[in-house]
C-alpha positions in Angstrom: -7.3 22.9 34.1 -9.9 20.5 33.2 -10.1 22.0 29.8 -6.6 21.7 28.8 -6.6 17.9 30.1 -9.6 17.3 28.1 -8.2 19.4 24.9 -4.3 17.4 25.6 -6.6 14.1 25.7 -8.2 14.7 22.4 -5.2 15.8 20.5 -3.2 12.3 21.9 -6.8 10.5 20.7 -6.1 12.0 17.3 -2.8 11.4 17.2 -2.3 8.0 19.3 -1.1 6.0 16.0 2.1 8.7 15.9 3.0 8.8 19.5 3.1 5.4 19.7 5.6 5.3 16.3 7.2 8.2 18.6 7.3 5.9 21.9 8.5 2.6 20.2 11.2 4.0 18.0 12.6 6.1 21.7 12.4 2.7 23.4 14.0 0.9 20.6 17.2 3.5 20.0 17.8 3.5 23.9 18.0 -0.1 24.1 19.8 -0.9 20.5 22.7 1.2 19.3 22.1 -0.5 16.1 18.9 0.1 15.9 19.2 3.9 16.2 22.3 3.8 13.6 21.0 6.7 10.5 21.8 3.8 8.3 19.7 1.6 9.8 16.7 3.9 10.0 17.3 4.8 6.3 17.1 1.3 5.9 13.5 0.9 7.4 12.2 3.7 5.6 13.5 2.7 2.2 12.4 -1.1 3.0 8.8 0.3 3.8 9.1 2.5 0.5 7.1 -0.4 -1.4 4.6 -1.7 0.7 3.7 2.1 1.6 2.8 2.7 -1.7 0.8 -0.4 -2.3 -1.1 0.9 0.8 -1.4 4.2 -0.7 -3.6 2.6 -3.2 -5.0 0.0 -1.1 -6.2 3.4 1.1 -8.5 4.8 -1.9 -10.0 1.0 -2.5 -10.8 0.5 1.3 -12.3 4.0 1.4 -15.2 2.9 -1.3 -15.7 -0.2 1.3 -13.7 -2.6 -0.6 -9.9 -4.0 -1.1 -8.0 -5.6 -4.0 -6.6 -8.8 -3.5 -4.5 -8.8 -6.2 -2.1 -6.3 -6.2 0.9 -8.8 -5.2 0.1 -10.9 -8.7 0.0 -7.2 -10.4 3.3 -6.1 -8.6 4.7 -9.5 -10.0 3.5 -9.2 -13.4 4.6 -5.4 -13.6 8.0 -6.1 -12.4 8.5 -9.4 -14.9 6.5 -7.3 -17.6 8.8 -4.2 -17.3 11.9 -6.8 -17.0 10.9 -8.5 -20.3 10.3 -5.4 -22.7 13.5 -3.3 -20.9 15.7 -6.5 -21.9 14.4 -5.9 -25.3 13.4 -2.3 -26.2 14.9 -0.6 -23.4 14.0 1.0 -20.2 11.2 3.5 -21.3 8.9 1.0 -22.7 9.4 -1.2 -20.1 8.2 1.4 -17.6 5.0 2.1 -19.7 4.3 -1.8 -20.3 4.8 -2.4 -16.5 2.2 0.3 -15.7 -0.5 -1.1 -18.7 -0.7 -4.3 -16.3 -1.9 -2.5 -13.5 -3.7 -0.4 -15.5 -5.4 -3.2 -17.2 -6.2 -5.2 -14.4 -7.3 -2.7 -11.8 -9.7 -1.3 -14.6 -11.1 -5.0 -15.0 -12.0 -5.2 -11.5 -13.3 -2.2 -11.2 -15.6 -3.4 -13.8 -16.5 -6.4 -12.5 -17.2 -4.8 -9.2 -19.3 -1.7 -10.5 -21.0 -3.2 -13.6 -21.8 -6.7 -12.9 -21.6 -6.1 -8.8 -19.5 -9.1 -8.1 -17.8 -8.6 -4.5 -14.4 -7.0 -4.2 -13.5 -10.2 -2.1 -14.4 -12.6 -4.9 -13.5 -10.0 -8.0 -9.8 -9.8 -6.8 -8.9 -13.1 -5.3 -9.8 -14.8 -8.3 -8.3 -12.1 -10.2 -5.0 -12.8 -8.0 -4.7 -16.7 -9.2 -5.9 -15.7 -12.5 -2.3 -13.2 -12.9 -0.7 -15.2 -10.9 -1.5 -18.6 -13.4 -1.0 -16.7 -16.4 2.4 -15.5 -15.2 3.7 -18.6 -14.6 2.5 -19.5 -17.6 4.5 -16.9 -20.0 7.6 -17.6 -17.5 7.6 -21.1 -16.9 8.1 -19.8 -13.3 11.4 -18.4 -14.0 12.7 -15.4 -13.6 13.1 -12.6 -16.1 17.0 -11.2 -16.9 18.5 -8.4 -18.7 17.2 -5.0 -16.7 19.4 -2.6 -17.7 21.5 -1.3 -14.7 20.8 2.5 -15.3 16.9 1.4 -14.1 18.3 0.4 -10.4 18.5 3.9 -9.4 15.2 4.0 -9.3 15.1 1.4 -6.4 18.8 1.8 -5.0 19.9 5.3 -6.0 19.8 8.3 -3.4 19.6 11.7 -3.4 21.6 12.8 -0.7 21.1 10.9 2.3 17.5 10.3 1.0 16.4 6.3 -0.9 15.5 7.8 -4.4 12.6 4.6 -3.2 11.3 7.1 -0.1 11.4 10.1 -3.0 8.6 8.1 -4.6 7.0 6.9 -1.9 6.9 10.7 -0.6 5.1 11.4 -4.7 2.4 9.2 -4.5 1.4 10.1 -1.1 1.5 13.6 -1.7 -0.4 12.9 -5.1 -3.1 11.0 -2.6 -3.6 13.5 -0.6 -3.9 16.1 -3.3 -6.3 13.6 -4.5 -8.6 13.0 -1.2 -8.3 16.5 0.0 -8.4 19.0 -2.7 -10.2 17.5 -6.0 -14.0 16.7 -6.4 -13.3 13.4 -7.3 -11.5 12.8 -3.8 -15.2 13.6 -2.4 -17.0 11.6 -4.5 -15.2 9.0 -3.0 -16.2 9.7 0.4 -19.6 9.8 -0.8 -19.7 7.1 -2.0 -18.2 4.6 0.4 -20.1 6.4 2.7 -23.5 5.7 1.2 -23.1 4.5 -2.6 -26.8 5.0 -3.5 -27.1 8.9 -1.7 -24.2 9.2 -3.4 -25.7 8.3 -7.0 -29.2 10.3 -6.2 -27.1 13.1 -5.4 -25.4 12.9 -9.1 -21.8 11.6 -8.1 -21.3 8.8 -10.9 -20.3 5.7 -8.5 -19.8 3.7 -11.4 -17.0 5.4 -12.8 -15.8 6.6 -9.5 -15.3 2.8 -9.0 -13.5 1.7 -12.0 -11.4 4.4 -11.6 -10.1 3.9 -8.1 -9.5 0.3 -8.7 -7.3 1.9 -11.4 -5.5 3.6 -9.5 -5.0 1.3 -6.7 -3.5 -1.5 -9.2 -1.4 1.0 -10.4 0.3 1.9 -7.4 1.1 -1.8 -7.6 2.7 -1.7 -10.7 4.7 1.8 -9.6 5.5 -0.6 -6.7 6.8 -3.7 -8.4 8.9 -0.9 -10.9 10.5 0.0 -7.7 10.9 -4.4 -6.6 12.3 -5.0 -10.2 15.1 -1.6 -9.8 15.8 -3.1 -6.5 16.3 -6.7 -7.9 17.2 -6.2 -11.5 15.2 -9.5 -12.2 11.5 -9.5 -12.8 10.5 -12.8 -10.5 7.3 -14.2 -11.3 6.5 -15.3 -7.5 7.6 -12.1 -5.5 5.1 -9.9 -3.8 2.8 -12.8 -2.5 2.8 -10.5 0.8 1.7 -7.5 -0.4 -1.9 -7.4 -0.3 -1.4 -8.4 3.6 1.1 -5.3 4.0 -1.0 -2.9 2.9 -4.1 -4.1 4.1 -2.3 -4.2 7.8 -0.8 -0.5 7.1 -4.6 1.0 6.3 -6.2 -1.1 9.3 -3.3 -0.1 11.9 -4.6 3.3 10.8 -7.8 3.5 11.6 -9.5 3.4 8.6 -12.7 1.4 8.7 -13.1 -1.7 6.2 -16.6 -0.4 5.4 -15.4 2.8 3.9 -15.9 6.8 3.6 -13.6 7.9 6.7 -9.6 7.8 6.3 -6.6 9.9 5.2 -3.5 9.1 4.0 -0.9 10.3 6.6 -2.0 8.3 9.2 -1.6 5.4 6.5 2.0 6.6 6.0 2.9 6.4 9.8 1.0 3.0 10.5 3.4 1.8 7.2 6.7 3.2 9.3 5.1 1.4 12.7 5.1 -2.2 10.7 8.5 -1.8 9.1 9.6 -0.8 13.0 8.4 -4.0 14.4 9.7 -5.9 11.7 13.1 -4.1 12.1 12.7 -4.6 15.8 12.4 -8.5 15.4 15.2 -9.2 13.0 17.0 -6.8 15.6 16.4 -9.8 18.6 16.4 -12.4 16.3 13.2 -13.5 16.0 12.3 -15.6 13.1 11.2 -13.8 9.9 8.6 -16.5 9.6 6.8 -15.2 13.0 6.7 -12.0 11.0 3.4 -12.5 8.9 1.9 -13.9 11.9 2.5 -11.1 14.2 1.0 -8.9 10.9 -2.4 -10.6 10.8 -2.5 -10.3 14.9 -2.0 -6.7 14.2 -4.6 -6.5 11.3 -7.0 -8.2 14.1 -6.1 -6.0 17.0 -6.5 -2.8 15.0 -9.9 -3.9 13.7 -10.9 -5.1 17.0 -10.0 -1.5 19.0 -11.5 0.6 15.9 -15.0 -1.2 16.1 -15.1 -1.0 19.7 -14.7 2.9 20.0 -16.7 3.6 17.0 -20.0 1.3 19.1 -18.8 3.8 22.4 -19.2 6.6 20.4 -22.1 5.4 18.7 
């Protein structure tokens, strides 16, 4: 008896983040009917399409011990980048120009970081008003017209009952996964947040292991403010100040430790669902949307807080 309360114990330990999604969404649907309308729920997933992949991103940055400040400025740019050259040369070159910015930029602080060894706090906040100044800038802080209205499938399409935004949400975190789980590359960045110099006596090359995951993080941005721009048809020079919060919140509520080299994506992909359910729940009761960021960073802290307390118990 004793064994199967300790095995039912350690499978709710691994799973805690999902039974409470579970729980809250059970409460919720018995005490809303609108809440537990399909639409609705479509709705929350499709809302939490973006920021999840952001934090898909954000995921491979925090496992090497670090984060990137600036994927809101490189959501924006992407979005009023990909606006500008779909306006003129249509919606192809848009999409490749919008994903050049986060390529660009995420390979710049990758640099920075590995090469010179600036800080990932100091690299990417400064690279954040950097985009951010230049984009104003080129726009004179307005917006950016003349998507073409085949590209808002992308954000507002379906396919069946299913957000065409949740079918590339569902891509990129299958491509993570594949990524962490079954490539050599996805160890070597374990290893490397783990303990960067083992890592580099044992022959994993941090340095490029680095720039590259920067890369790729800033480019889920950019696939992220592709998706903003179908939704909006207008590339808007100060959207996505929230992201870097979002994601940040999404990787922490999920247990993965700030200093790096333990984490997966799923329970990434259900701590995303858990803050789009709160957020749901309080425009539900009519709370404020301004409380919203607020009750974020308390959940940012209150994740942090448990994590580092049972990792010193088991320690």
């Amino acid at each position: 008896m004793s064994l199967i309360v300790g095995r039912l114990g350690k499978l709710a330990s691994r799973h805690a983040l999902l039974l409470i999604l579970i729980a809250l969404v059970a409460v919720l649907s018995a005490a809303s009917p609108t809440f537990r309308s399909p639409a609705n729920l479509i709705n929350i997933v499709e809302q939490q399409s973006i920021i999840g992949v952001v934090a898909a991103g954000m995921l491979l940055m925090i496992l090497l011990g670090g984060f990137d400040l600036s994927v809101g400025s490189v959501g924006a740019a992407s979005s009023v980048f990909g606006a500008y050259l779909m306006a003129q040369y249509g919606i192809v070159p848009g999409v490749i120009g919008a994903l050049a910015v986060g390529v660009a930029v995420g390979a710049a602080n990758g640099a920075l970081i590995a090469l010179i060894g600036i800080n990932p706090f100091v690299v990417t906040l400064g690279m954040q008003v950097l985009v951010s100044g230049l984009l104003m800038v080129a726009t004179n802080a307005t917006p950016v017209y003349g998507v073409p209205n085949e590209f808002t499938f992308f954000g507002l399409g379906r396919i069946g009952p299913v957000p065409m935004a949740a079918v590339i949400y569902a891509v990129v975190v299958a491509a993570i996964w594949l990524l962490l789980s079954k490539t050599v590359f996805g160890q070597h960045i374990y290893a490397t947040g783990g303990n960067a110099e083992a890592a580099r006596l044992a022959g994993v090359r941090t340095t490029r292991v680095t720039i590259a995951v920067y890369t790729l993080g800033a480019l889920t941005a950019s696939i992220g403010g592709l998706i903003l721009l179908s939704q909006t048809s207008i590339g808007q020079p100060s959207a996505a100040a929230g992201w870097p919060l979002g994601a940040i919140a999404a990787v922490a509520i999920a247990g993965v430790p700030l200093t790096g080299g333990v984490g997966g994506i799923r329970n990434v992909v259900v701590g995303t669902l858990l803050l789009g359910v709160i957020s749901n729940a309080l425009n539900q009761v009519g709370i404020s949307p301004y409380w919203q960021p607020a009750i974020t960073g308390a959940v940012i802290i209150v994740a942090v807080a448990i994590d580092t307390v049972q990792r010193r118990r088991r320690t």
